[in-house]
N, C-alpha and C positions, 0 to 999 in steps of 0.2 A: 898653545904652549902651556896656558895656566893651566887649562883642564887636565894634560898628563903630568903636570907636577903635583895638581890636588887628587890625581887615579894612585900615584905614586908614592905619596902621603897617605893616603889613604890604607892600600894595600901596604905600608909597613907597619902602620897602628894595627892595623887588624894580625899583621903576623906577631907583632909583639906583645899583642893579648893574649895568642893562643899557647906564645912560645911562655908568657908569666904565667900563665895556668899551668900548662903544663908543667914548668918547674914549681908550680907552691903546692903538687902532690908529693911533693918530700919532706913539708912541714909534716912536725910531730903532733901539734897544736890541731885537733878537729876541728875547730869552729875556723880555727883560723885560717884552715888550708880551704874549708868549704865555702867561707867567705870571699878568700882571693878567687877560686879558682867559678864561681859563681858570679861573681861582678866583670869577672874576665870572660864571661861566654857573656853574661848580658848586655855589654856593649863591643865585645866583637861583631856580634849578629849583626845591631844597624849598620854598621862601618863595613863590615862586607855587602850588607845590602847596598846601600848606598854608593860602594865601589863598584857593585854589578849595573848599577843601574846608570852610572857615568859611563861604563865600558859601553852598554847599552846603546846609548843616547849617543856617541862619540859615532861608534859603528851605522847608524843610521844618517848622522848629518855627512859623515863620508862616502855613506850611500846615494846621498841627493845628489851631492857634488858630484860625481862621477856621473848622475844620470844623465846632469843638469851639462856634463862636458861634451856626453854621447850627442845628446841632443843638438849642442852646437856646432858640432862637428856636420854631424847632418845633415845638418842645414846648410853650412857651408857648403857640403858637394853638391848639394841639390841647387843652388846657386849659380856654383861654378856652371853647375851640366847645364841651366837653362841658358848661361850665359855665352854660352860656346854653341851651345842651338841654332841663337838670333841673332851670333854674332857674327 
């Protein structure tokens, strides 16, 4: 549960970088609109990396578990059927 509240976190920092860049191209101020909208890509990048790479990492341990369900299942009938074999 933390992990989708910090995926979650994550991905609104990163939209409200993109979305304050995108509005401080309406500043008249050069320096100052190239400024905002320059610190606004440079740490949107790690914050969506770093969001990619939780989605990542989330999709994978959910990958295990499922193998890890398949597998027990399996075993179970294979269980069952020798048990009903010799029994």
């Amino acid at each position: 549960m933390a992990d989708i509240l910090g995926l979650t976190t994550m991905l609104a920092a990163a939209t409200a970088l993109v979305w304050s860049g995108a509005r401080a191209c309406r500043i008249k101020n050069r320096f100052a609109k190239w400024s905002v909208v320059g610190l606004a890509a440079v740490v949107a990048v790690p914050v969506s990396f770093a969001a990619a790479l939780t989605i990542a990492a989330r999709a994978a341990a959910l990958r295990r578990l499922a193998d890890f369900a398949i597998a027990m299942r399996l075993a179970a009938r294979r269980h069952l059927a020798e048990h009903h074999r010799h029994g």
